[in-house]
C-alpha positions in Angstrom: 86.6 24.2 24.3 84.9 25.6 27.2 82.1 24.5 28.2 78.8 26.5 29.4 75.9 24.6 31.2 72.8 24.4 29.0 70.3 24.7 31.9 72.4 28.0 33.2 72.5 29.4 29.9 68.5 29.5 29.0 67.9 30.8 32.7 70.0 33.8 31.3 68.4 34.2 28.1 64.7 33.9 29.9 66.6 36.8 32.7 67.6 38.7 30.3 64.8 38.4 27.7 61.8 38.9 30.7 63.7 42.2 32.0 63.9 43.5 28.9 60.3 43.2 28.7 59.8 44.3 31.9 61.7 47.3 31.8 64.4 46.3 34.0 67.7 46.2 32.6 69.0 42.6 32.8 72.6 41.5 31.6 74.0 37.9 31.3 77.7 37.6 30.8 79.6 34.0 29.9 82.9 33.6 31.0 85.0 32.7 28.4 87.7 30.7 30.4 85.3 28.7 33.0 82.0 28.6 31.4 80.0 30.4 34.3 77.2 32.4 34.0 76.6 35.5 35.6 73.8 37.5 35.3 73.0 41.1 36.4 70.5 43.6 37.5 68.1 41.9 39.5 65.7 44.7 40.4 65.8 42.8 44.3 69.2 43.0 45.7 69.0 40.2 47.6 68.5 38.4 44.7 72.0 39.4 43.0 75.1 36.8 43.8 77.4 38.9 45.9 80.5 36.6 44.6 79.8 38.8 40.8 82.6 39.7 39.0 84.1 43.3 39.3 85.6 43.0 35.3 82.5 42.0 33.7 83.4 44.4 31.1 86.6 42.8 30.6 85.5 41.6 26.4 88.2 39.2 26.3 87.2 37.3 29.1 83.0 37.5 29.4 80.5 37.7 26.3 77.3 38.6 26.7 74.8 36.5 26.6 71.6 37.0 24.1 68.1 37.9 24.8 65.6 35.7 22.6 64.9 38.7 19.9 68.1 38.1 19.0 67.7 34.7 18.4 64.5 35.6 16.5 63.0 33.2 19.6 59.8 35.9 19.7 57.2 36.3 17.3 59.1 34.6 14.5 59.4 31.2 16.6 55.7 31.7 17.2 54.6 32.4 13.2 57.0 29.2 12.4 54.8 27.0 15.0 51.9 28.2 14.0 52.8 27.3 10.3 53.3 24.0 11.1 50.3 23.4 13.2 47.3 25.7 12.7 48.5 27.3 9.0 44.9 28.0 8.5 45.3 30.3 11.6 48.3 31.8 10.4 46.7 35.4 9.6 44.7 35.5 12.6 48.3 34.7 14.6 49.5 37.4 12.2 47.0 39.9 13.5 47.2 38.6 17.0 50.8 40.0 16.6 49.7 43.6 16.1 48.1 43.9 18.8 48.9 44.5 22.6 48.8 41.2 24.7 50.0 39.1 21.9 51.3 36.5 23.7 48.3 36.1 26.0 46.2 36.1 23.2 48.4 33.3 21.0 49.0 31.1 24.5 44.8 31.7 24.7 44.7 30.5 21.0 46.8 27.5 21.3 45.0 26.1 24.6 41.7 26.3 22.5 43.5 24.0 19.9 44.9 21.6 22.6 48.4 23.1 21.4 49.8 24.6 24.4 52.2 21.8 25.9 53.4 21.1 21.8 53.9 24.7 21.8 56.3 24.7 25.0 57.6 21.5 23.7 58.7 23.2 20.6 60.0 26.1 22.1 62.1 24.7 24.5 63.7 22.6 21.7 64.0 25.5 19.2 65.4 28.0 22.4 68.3 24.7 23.0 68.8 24.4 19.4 69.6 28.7 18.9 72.0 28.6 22.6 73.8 25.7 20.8 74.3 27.6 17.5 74.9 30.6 19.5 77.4 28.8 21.9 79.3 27.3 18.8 79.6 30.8 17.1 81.1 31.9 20.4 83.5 29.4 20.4 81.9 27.5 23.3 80.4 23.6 24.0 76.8 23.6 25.2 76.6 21.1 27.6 
């Protein structure tokens, strides 16, 4: 089983997940048969790695690599914390949610509760814990 480098891997999905946002269009591919990641569309040039792959597209050989809402690593992640830890804030979180600036407002909400570094805590565990599900679906080790 291949084997794809953990720390690589959720530098992709935060690439891939904060050009989405962003409105730039940000791709992350795995190579199947060495593990590397490669990921694409850096709005900077000089920030792309010159060695990329011209067969990307080649699906038997690269699979691309998630963004976070696929992983339902977004709001849901956020709603499941926020059970755990504050549920009598869980409708204000909920109405936090429908509203532009959500996450600003939740991180905002969490530092009032002294819950911010438990929050990146738990989100750095649950992110490893989806790329390791997602890796084993794919056939690869997450290492």
């Amino acid at each position: 089983m291949v084997k794809v480098n953990k720390d690589d891997l959720m530098m992709a999905l935060d690439a891939v997940s904060s050009g989405a946002s962003c409105g730039i269009e940000t791709l992350a591919y795995v190579c199947t048969k060495t593990g590397k990641v490669w990921v694409t569309g850096f709005d900077d040039d000089s920030l792309e790695d010159e060695g990329l792959p011209t067969d990307l597209s080649d699906n038997a050989q690269y699979i691309m690599a998630p963004e976070k809402s696929e992983l339902d690593l977004g709001k849901e992640l956020a709603l499941a914390f926020v059970e755990q830890n504050l549920p009598d804030e869980l409708n204000r979180v909920y109405a936090l949610f429908r509203r532009k600036g959500a996450y600003g407002n939740y991180k905002q909400l969490l530092s009032y509760f002294n819950l911010l570094e438990q929050w990146h805590a738990f989100e750095e565990n649950q992110t490893e814990l989806a790329l390791q599900s997602w890796c084993q679906t794919q056939g690869l080790s997450f290492s």
